[in-house]
N, C-alpha and C positions, 0 to 999 in steps of 0.2 A: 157693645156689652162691656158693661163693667167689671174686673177681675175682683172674685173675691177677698176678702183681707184674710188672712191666717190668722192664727189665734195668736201666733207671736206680733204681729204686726196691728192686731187689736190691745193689745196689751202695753205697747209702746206706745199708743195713742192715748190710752188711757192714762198711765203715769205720766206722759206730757204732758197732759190736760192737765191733772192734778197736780202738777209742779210748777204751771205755769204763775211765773211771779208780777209780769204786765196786765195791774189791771185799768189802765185807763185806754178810751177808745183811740184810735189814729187822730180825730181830729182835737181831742185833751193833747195829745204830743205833740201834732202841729201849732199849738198855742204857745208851746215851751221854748223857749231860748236854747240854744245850744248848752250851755252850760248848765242852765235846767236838767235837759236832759241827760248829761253824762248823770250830775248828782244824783235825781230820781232812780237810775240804773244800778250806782253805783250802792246807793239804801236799799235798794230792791234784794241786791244780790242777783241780778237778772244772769239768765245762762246764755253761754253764747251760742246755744241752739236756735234759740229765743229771738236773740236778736236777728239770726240770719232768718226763722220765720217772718219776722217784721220785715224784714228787706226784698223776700220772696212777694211779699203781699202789695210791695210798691212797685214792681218788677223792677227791682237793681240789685245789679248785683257789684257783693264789695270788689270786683277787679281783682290789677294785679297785686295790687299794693296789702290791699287785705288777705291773700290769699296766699303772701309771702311772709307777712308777716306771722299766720298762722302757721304755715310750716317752719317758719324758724322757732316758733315759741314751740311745737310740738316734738323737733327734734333738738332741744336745747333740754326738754324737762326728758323726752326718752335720754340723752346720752347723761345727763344726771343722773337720772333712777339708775342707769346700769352701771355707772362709776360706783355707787355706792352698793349696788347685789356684788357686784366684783372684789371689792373691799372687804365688805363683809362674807363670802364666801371663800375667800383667799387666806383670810383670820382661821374660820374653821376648816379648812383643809389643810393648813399650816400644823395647826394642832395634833389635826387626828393622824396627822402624817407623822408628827413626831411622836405619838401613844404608839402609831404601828414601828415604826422604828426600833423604837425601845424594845419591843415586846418581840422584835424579831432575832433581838439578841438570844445566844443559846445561856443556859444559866448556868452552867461553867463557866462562863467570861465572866460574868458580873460577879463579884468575889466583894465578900464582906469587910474586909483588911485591906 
């Protein structure tokens, strides 16, 4: 017996469909030169969900090589993203810390003269 699909998991299916940017058959790509094919991909805008669909449907899988190079591109653009919430959160904490500062002076210090 087959497991029902959830509605979230119907829904994922759907926007995959509908996003899917490959429209030619496996054997239109078998036709293609290697360099065909990055180009074709590369015009497409193809996802790299996409492409590992395609590779599931060949039974291969991209190894280690592929599977390294995805984690390094994944934790190279997460430690980007957070360099940059850090920067910019450090700006506005920098700030608010000196409004509270200020504000925590009594106002007999602050003197006009």
């Amino acid at each position: 017996m087959g497991k029902k699909a959830t509605r979230n998991e119907l829904i994922d299916k759907i926007v995959r469909v509908a996003n899917k940017r490959i429209d030619k058959s496996l054997d239109k790509l078998f036709d293609l030169e290697q360099e065909e094919l990055v180009s074709y991909f590369e015009d497409i805008g193809v996802e790299p969900e996409e492409l590992l669909d395609l590779l599931k449907q060949l039974n291969l899988d991209p190894g280690r090589e592929g599977r390294r190079n995805l984690v390094r591109f994944v934790a190279r653009e997460l430690c980007e993203t957070g360099r940059f919430k850090r920067i910019a959160s450090k700006g506005v904490t920098t700030d608010k810390s000196k409004e509270d500062h200020i504000r925590s002076f009594p106002s007999n210090i602050v003197s006009d003269g």
